[in-house]
N, C-alpha and C positions, 0 to 999 in steps of 0.2 A: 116288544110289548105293545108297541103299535095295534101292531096285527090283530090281536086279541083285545084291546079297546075295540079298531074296527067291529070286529064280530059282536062282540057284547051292545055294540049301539046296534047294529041289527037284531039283536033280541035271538042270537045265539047262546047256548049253551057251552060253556067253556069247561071240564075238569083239567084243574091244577095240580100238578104234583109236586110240593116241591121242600128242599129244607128250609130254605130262606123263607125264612116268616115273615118279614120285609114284604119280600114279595107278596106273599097272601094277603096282608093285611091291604097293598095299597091297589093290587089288581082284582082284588075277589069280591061278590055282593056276599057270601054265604060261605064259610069256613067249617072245616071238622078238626078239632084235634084228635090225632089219633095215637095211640100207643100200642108198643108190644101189637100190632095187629087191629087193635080195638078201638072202635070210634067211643071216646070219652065222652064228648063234648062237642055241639056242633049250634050254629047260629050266625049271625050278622058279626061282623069283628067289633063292630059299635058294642051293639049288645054283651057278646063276652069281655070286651075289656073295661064297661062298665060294671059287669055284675063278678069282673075276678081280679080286674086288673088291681094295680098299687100305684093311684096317683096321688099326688100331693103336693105343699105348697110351702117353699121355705121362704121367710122371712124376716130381714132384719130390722131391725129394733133398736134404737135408744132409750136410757130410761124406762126399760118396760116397768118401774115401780112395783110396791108391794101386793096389788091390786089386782094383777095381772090374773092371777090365777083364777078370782072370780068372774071377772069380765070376758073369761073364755071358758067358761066353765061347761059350756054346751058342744065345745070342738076336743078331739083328740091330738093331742099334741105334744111335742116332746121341748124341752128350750136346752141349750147350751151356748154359750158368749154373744148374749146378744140377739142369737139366730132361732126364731121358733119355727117347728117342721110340725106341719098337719099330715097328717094321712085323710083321702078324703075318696070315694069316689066319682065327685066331680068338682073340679076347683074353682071352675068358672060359675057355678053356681052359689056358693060359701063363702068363696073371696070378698065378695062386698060385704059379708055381714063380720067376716073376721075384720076386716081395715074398720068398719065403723066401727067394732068393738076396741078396736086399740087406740084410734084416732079420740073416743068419747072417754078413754082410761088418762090419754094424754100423751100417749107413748108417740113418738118421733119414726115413721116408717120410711126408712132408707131404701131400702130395697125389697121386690117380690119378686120369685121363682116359681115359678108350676111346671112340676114334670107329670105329662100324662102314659097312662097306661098304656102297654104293647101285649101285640099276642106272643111276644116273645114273655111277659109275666105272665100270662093264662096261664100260660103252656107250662112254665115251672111251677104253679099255683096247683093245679092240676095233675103233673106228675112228680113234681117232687125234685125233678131232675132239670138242667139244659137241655137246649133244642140238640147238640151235639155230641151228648151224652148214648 
């Protein structure tokens, strides 16, 4: 992988083929997904796991109080024991307005998780299927 950094900092042109989406995402400037033969979808891996990806943001909670519901009334979210799960497509931008919404509610925030999007979600987002499938 070397090798192909080198070239890329020369301002070569590199085509990738590959299953491993991993790969794609962490060697390529410019991705296609392709299916059945067909280019679907093609961009910056930024760009599409922004505009397809499923990231989001769990967090736990003491006391989330009665209240909760309206002091988050602007995020999508799911609670179960404690634990509230946003869906978001970018977490590093919302996370501060969710914690001051909990922190001003009174709620106790023990912990926070962000999982961000992969081209391995595009990719299911878009065909429906796994990369393996």
């Amino acid at each position: 992988w070397d090798y192909f950094r080198d070239l890329h900092k020369k301002g070569k042109t590199i085509l990738l083929t590959t299953h491993y989406i991993e790969e794609a995402e962490m060697l390529c400037d410019k991705v296609a997904i392709i299916d059945k033969g067909r280019v679907i979808k093609e961009g910056t891996p930024k760009k599409l796991t922004s505009q397809l990806g499923k990231a989001g943001i769990t967090i736990n909670v003491s006391d989330p109080g009665e209240e909760l519901e309206s002091c988050l009334k602007d995020f999508t979210y799911t609670q179960d024991d404690g634990r509230l799960h946003f869906t978001t497509q970018d977490p590093e931008e919302v996370l501060p307005e969710i914690i001051n919404a909990l922190t001003q509610q009174g709620c106790h925030v023990q912990r926070v998780e962000t999982t961000k999007s992969s081209l391995e979600d595009v990719f299911l987002s878009l065909t429906g299927k796994g990369i393996n499938e």
